[in-house]
N, C-alpha and C positions, 0 to 999 in steps of 0.2 A: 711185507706190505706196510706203508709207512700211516697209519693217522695223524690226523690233526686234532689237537682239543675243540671243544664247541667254546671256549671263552679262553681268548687271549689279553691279558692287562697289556695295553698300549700307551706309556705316559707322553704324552707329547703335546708341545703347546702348538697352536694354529693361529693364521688371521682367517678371519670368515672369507668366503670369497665372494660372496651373498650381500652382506652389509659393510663388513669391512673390519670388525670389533676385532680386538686381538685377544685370546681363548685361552686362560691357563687352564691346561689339563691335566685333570688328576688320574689318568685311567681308565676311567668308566665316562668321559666325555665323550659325548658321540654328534652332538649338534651345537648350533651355536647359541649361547642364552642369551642373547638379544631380539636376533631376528629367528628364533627356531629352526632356522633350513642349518639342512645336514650333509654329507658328501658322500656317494654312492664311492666305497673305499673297501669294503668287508665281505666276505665270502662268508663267514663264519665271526661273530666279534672280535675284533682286535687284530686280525688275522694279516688286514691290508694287502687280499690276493686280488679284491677285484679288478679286472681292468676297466670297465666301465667310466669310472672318475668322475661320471655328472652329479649336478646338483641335485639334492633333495630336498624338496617342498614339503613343508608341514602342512598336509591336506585333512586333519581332520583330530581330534582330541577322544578318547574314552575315559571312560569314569570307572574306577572299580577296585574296589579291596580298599577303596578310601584314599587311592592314589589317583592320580593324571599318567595316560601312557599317550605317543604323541605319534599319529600315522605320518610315514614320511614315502612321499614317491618320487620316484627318480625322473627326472626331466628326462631324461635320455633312452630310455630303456623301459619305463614304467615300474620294475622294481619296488615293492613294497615291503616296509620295515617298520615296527614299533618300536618306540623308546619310553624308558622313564623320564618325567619329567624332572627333571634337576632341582633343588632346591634354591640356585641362583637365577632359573630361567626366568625372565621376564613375562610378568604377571600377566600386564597389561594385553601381551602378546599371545598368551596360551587363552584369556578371555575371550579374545578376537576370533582366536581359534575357535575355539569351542561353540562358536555359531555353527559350524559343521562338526556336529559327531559323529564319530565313524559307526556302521550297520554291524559291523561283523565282529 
């Protein structure tokens, strides 16, 4: 029986397909730091099994352990996922966010 890890390092750059911004990735990139959406890609982190492939909407911000984590739902599918908030993500844009914080 073969597993799969729960975290795969994936280094790879991207252009957003959302805003347009072009993404150097260090591996733990998962969305884009400008306009936060993300791309439903992952089964597992890093893994790139889904076939899904829509976009991910930053719908909502949590506060906790003194970090920012960022809920992302899939346009396509509804799909939900949290990320950390990057230390290059755009300020301005996780503030915005953060008028919806997420319940759960």
């Amino acid at each position: 029986m073969m597993t799969t890890r729960k975290f795969q390092r994936t280094k790879e750059d991207f252009t957003c397909e959302r805003c347009g911004f072009f993404v150097r990735g260090s591996g733990y990139t998962n969305h884009c730091p400008q306009c936060l959406w993300s791309k439903h890609v992952d089964v597992n982190p890093g893994d790139r099994q889904a076939t899904c492939q829509g976009l991910m909407k930053p719908v909502g911000v949590e506060l906790k352990g003194g970090g920012c984590t960022i809920l992302h739902r899939c346009v396509l599918c509804g799909f939900e996922k949290r990320n950390k908030m990057a230390k290059d993500d755009n300020f301005d844009a996780v503030l915005q966010l953060s008028s919806h914080p997420t319940n759960r």
